[in-house]
C-alpha positions as CSV (number, residue, x, y, z in Angstrom):
1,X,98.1,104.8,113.1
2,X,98.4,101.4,111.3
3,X,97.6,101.2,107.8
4,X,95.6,98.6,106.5
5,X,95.6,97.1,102.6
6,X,92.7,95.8,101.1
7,X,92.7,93.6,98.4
8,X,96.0,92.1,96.4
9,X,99.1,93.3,97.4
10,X,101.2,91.0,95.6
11,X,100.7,88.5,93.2
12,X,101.7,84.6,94.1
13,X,105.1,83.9,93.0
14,X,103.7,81.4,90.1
15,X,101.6,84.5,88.2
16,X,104.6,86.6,89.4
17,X,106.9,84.5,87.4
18,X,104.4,84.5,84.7
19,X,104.3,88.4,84.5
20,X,107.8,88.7,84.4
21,X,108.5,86.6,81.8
22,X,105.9,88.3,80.3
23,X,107.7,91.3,80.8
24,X,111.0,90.1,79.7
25,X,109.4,89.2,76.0
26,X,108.0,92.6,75.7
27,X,111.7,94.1,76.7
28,X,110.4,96.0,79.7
29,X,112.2,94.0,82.4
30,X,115.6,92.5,82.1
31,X,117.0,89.0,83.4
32,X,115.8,86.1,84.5
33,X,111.9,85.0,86.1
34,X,112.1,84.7,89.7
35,X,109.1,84.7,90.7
36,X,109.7,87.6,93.5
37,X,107.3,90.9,93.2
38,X,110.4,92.9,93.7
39,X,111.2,97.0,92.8
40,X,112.7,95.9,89.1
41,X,109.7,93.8,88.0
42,X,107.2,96.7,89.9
43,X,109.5,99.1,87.8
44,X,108.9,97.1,84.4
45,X,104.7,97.2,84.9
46,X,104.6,100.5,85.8
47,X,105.9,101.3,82.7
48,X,104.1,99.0,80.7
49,X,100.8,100.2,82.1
50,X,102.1,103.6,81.5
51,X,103.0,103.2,78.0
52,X,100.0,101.8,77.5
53,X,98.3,104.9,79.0
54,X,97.0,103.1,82.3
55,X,97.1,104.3,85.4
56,X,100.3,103.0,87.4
57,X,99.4,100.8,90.2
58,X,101.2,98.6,92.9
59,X,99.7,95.3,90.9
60,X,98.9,95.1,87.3
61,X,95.2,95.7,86.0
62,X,93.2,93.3,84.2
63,X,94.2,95.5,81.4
64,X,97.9,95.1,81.7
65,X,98.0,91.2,82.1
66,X,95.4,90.7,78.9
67,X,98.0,92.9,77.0
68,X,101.0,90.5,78.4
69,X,99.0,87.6,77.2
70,X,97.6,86.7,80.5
71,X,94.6,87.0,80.4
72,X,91.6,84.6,81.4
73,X,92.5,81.0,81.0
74,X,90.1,79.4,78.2
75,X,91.5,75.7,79.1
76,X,88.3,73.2,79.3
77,X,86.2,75.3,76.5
78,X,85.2,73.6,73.5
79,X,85.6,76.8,71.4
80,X,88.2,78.7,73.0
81,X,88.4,81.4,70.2
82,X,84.8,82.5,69.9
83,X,84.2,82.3,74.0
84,X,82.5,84.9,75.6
85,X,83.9,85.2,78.9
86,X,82.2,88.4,79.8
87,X,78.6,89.6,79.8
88,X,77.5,91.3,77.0
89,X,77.3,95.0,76.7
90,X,73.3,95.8,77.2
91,X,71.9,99.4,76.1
92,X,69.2,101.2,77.9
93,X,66.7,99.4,75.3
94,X,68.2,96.2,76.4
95,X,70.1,95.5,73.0
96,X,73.4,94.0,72.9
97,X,76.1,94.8,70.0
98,X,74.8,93.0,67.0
99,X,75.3,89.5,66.7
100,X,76.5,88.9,63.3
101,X,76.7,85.3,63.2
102,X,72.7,85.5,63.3
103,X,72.3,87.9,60.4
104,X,72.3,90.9,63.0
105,X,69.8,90.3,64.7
106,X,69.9,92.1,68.1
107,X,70.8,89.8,70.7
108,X,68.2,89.7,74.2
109,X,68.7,88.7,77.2
């Protein structure tokens, strides 16, 4: 029986690159950036994710890369620093955290 993979096996050699010289900053991963999703560089992340107490995976979580400093790209926004790029967390009354830039006042959506 064949086995079949969904979703990303691999990242593209660019954001490869990128992770591993990510990697090589943060002293997990030694060398140069070649930009090939090899065992050393699968080696480094697995135990920068479990450092980190993540689970292990074949690719990095979102987790992992936001800790590498590669996370979402804020390129185009006006205010890159105070960007939301997520949806806010809603409670059951349908209250988001606080918004303290508006004296508190519980934010609605």
């Amino acid at each position: 029986m064949a086995w079949k993979y969904h979703g990303q096996q691999k990242p593209d050699s660019q954001r490869t690159r990128d992770i591993q010289e990510a990697l090589i900053r943060q002293n997990y991963l030694r060398g140069g950036a070649s930009g090939v999703w090899d065992q050393n560089t699968r080696l480094a992340m697995a135990r920068f994710q479990a450092d980190h107490g993540w689970q292990t995976k074949m690719v990095p979580d979102a987790r992992a890369l936001i800790a590498l400093g590669l996370g979402p790209s804020h390129d185009g926004l006006i205010n890159p620093e105070t960007a939301m790029t997520s949806a806010p967390i809603v409670s059951g009354d349908g209250a988001s955290d606080r918004d303290l830039s508006s004296g508190g006042a519980p934010f609605r959506q």
